[in-house]
C-alpha positions in Angstrom: 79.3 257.2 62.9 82.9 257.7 64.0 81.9 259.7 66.4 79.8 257.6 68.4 82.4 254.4 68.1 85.0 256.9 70.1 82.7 258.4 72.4 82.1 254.7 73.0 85.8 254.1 73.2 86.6 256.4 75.7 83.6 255.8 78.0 84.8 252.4 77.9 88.4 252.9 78.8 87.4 255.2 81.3 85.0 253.2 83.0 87.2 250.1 83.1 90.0 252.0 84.4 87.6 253.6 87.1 86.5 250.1 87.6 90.0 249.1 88.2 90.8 251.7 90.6 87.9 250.9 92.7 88.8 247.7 93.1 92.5 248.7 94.1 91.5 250.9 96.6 88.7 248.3 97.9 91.1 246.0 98.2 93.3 248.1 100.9 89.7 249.1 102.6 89.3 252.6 101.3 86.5 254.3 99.9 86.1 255.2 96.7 83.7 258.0 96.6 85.4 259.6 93.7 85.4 257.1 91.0 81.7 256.6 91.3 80.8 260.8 91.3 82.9 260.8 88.2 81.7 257.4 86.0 78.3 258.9 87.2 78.8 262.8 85.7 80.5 261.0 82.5 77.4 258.9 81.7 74.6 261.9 82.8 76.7 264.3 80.3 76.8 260.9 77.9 73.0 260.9 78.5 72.6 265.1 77.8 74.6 264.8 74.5 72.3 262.2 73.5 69.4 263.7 74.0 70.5 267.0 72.6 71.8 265.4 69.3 68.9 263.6 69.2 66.3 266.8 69.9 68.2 268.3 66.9 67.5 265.3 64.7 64.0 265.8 65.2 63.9 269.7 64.2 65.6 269.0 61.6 62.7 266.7 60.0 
């Protein structure tokens, strides 16, 4: 259980701080092409782990 509240954690202070950096660089007209490649590999891994945790849940049974 401890687990999953600081994978939660981080993703969430990751994805605000991404958040915030977009917006800084929107704000002096850039593009921000990086922040969205990495919030996007961080929640597909988010979403491999998952299933992978969960796949092993069910051989376990």
């Amino acid at each position: 259980m401890l687990i999953f509240i600081a994978v939660g954690l981080i993703t969430a202070v990751i994805t605000i701080s991404l958040g915030y950096w977009s917006y800084a660089l929107g704000k002096r007209n850039k593009r921000n092409l990086v922040g969205n490649l990495v919030i996007t590999i961080i929640y597909v891994l988010l979403f491999v782990w998952g299933r992978q945790r969960f796949n092993k849940q069910q051989q376990a049974k």
